[in-house]
C-alpha positions as CSV (number, residue, x, y, z in Angstrom):
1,X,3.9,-12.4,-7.0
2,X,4.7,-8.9,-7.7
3,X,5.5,-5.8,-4.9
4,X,2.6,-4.1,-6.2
5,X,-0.2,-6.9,-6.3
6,X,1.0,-8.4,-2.9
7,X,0.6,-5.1,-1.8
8,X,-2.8,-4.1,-2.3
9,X,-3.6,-7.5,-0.1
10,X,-1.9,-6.6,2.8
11,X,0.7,-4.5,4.4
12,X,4.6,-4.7,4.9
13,X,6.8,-4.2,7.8
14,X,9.7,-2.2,6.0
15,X,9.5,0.1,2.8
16,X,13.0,0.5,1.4
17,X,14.2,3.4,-1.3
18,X,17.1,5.4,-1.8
19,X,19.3,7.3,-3.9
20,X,23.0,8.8,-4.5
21,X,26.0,7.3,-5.7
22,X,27.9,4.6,-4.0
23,X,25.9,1.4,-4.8
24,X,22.6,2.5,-3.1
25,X,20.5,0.2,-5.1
26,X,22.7,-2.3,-4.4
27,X,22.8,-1.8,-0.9
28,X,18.3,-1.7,-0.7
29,X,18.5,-4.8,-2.3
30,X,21.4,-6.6,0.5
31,X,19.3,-5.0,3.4
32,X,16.1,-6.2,1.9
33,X,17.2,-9.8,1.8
34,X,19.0,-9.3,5.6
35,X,15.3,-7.9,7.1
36,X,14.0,-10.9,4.8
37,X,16.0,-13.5,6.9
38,X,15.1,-11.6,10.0
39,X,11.4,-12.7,9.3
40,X,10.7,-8.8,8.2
41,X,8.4,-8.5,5.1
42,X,10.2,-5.8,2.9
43,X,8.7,-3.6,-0.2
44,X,11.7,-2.7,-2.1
45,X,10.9,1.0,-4.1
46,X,10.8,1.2,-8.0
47,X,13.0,4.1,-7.8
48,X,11.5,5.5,-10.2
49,X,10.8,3.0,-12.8
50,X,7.3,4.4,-14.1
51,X,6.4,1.1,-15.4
52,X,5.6,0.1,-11.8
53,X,3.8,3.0,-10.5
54,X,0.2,2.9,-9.5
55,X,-2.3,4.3,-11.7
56,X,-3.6,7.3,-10.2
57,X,-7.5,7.2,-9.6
58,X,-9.6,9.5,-11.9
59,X,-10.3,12.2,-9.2
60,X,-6.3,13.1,-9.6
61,X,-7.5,14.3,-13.1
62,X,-11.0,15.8,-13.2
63,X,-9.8,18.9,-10.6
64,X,-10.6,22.2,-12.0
65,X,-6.6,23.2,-12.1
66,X,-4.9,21.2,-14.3
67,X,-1.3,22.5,-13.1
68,X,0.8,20.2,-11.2
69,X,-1.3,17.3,-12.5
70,X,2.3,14.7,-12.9
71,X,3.0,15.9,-9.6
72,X,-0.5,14.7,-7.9
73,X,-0.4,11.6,-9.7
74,X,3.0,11.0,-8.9
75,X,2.5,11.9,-4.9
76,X,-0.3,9.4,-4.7
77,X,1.3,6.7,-6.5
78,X,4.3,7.0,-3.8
79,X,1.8,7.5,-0.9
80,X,0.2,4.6,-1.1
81,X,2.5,1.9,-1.1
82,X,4.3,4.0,2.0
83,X,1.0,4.0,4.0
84,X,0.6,0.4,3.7
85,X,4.2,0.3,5.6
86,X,4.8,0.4,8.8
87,X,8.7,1.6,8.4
88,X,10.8,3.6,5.7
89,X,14.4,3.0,5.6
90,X,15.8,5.9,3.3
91,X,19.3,5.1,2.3
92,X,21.0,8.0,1.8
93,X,24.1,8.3,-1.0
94,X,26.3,11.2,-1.7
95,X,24.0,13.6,-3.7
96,X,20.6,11.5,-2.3
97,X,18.7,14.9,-1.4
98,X,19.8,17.0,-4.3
99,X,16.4,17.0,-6.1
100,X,14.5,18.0,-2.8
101,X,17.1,21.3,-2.2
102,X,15.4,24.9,-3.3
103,X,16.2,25.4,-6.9
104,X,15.1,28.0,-9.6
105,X,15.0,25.8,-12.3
106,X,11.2,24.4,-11.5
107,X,11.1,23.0,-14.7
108,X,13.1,19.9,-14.2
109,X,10.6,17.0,-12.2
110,X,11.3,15.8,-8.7
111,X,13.1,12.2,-8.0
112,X,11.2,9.7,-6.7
113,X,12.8,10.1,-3.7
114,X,11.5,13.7,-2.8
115,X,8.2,11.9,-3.5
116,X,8.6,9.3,-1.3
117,X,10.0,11.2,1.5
118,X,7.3,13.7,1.2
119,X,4.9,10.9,1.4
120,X,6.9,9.1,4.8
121,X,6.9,12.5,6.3
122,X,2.8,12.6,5.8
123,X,1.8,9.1,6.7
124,X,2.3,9.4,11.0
125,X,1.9,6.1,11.6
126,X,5.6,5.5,9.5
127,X,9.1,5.1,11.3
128,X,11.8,6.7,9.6
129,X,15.2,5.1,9.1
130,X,17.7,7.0,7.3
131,X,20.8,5.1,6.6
132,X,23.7,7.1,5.3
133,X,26.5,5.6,3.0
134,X,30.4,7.4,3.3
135,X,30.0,10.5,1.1
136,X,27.0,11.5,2.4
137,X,26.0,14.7,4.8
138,X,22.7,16.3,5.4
139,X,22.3,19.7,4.3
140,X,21.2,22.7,6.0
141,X,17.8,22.7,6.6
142,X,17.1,26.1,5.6
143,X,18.8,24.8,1.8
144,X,15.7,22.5,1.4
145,X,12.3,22.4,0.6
146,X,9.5,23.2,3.5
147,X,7.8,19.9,2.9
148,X,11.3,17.8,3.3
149,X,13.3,19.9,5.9
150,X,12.2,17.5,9.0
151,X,13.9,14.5,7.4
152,X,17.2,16.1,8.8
153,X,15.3,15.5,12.3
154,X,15.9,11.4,12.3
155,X,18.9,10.2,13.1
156,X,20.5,8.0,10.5
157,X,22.4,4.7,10.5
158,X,25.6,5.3,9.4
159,X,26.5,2.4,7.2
160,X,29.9,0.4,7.4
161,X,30.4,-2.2,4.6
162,X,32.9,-4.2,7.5
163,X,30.7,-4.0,10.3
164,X,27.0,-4.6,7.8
165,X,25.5,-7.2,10.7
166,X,25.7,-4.8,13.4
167,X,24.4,-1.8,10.8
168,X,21.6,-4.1,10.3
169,X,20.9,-5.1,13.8
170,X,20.9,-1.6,14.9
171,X,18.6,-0.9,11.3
172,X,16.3,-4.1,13.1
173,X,16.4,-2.3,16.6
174,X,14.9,1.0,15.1
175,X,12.2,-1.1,13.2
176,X,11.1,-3.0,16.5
177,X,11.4,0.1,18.6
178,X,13.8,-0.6,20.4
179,X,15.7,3.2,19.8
180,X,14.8,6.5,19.7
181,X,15.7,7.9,16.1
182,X,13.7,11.3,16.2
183,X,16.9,13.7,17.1
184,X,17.9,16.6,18.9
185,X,15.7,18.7,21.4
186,X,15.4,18.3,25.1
187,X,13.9,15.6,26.4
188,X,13.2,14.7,30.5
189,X,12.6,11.1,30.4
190,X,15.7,9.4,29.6
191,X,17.2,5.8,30.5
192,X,20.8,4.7,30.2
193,X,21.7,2.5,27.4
194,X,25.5,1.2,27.0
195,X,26.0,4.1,29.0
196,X,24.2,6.7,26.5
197,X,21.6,8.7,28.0
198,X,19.0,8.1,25.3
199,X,14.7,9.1,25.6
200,X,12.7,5.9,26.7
201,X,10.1,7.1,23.7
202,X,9.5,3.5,21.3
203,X,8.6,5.7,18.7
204,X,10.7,7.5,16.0
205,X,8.5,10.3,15.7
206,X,6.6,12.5,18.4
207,X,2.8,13.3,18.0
């Protein structure tokens, strides 16, 4: 059965997409068959393969302005897989964020993954887990769009090919709740873990 028609039965546990150089398709695909034997279920993105994006409904097309049409239909098509998720791990290759920095040229269409992130960032009932292969840095928030500049709030996994069952257990201890990913800011209710003072909050997002 196919992501897309399993999906409109049911949800998933774990959304997966990425983008950048490195192997970052590759690297979707290994984590989607490690959460698989870890008895997650896992919707792996299309990354941008058209052919697999959901039709948009009529309403996207009957508004009375017809500018930024692609981009409507192409928000809802990512939305709604992504809302149907209850986590998105965002693996993060050198470049990944490129499409989603300010830029003159409007011309040129988004990636799916400035979609996609977009979409996580809406849905708040979605955990966040970005998982950053070597090569990769966040840029300054103030260097990307409005819309995406909180993704820079999470923090990431950082992924080690050598040490990929502890990256994955600490991928699986995000997804149960079992860490704090949102970053930064001062917090008053902490607990000691492995000696880190880190916020007793199970979720990777605050209200």
């Amino acid at each position: 059965k196919s992501h897309d028609s399993a999906l409109t039965e049911g949800s998933f546990d774990v959304y997966i997409s990425g983008n950048g150089e490195h192997g970052t398709h590759e690297l979707a695909s290994l984590i989607d068959l490690k959460l698989q034997l870890r008895g997650f279920s896992v919707y792996q993105s299309n990354f941008g393969n058209e052919s697999s994006v959901i039709s948009s409904s009529i309403e996207d097309l009957t508004e009375n302005d017809d500018s930024g049409i692609e981009s409507r239909v192409l928000m809802r098509s990512y939305s709604a897989p992504l809302e149907r998720c209850k986590n998105f791990i965002l693996i993060l290759g050198a470049g990944a964020l490129d499409d989603c920095l300010l830029r003159k040229n409007h011309e040129r269409p988004r990636s799916h993954l400035y979609y996609e992130v977009v979409a996580a960032l809406r849905a708040q009932r979605v955990n966040i887990v970005p998982v950053r292969l070597p090569g990769f840095t966040f840029p300054d928030e103030c260097d990307l769009l409005p819309e995406v500049r909180a993704i820079c709030k999470f923090n990431a996994v950082t992924w080690v090919h050598e040490y990929q069952e502890a990256c994955v257990e600490k991928i699986e201890r995000f997804i149960r709740g079992e860490a704090f990913l949102k970053a930064a800011g001062s917090y008053t209710n902490l607990a000691s873990i492995n000696g880190a003072r880190t916020p007793t909050m199970s979720r990777s997002r605050q209200d």
